[in-house]
N, C-alpha and C positions, 0 to 999 in steps of 0.2 A: 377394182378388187378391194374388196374390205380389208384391212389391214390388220386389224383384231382378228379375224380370222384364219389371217396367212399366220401370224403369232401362235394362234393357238395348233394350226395345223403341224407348222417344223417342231413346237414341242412336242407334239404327240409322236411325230414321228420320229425324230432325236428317242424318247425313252421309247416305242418299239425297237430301235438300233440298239440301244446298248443290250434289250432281251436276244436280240440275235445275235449283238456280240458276242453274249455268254454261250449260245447254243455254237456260234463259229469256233470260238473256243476249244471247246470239247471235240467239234468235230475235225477240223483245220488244225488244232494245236495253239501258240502264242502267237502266230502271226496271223492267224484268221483272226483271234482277239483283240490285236491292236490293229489291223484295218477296219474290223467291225468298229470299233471306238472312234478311230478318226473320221470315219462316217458320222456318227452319231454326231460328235463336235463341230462337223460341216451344219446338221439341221442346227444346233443350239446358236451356232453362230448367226446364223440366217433370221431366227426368232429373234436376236438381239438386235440386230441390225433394224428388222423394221420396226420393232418396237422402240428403237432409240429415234428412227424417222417418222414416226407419227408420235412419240411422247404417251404412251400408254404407261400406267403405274404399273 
């Protein structure tokens, strides 16, 4: 697996989550928006993780 890749993929999908967050939000209330969000910080964490294991700037 390219590793640059998997980075650039959990970002993209981390900032698609937090657009869902806001739409869960609205529809769900504050709890669909702070599970949406925790979501989102599971992808960001993920992008960090292998960006810290392969050392990309």
């Amino acid at each position: 697996m390219n590793k640059k890749a998997a980075v650039f993929a959990c970002r993209f999908t981390g900032f698609i989550g937090i657009l869902a967050s806001l739409f869960f939000g609205k529809v769900y209330g504050p709890a669909g928006l702070v599970l949406g969000l925790i979501g989102s910080m599971f992808w960001f964490g993920l992008a960090w993780y292998f960006q810290r294991s392969v050392g990309t700037g």
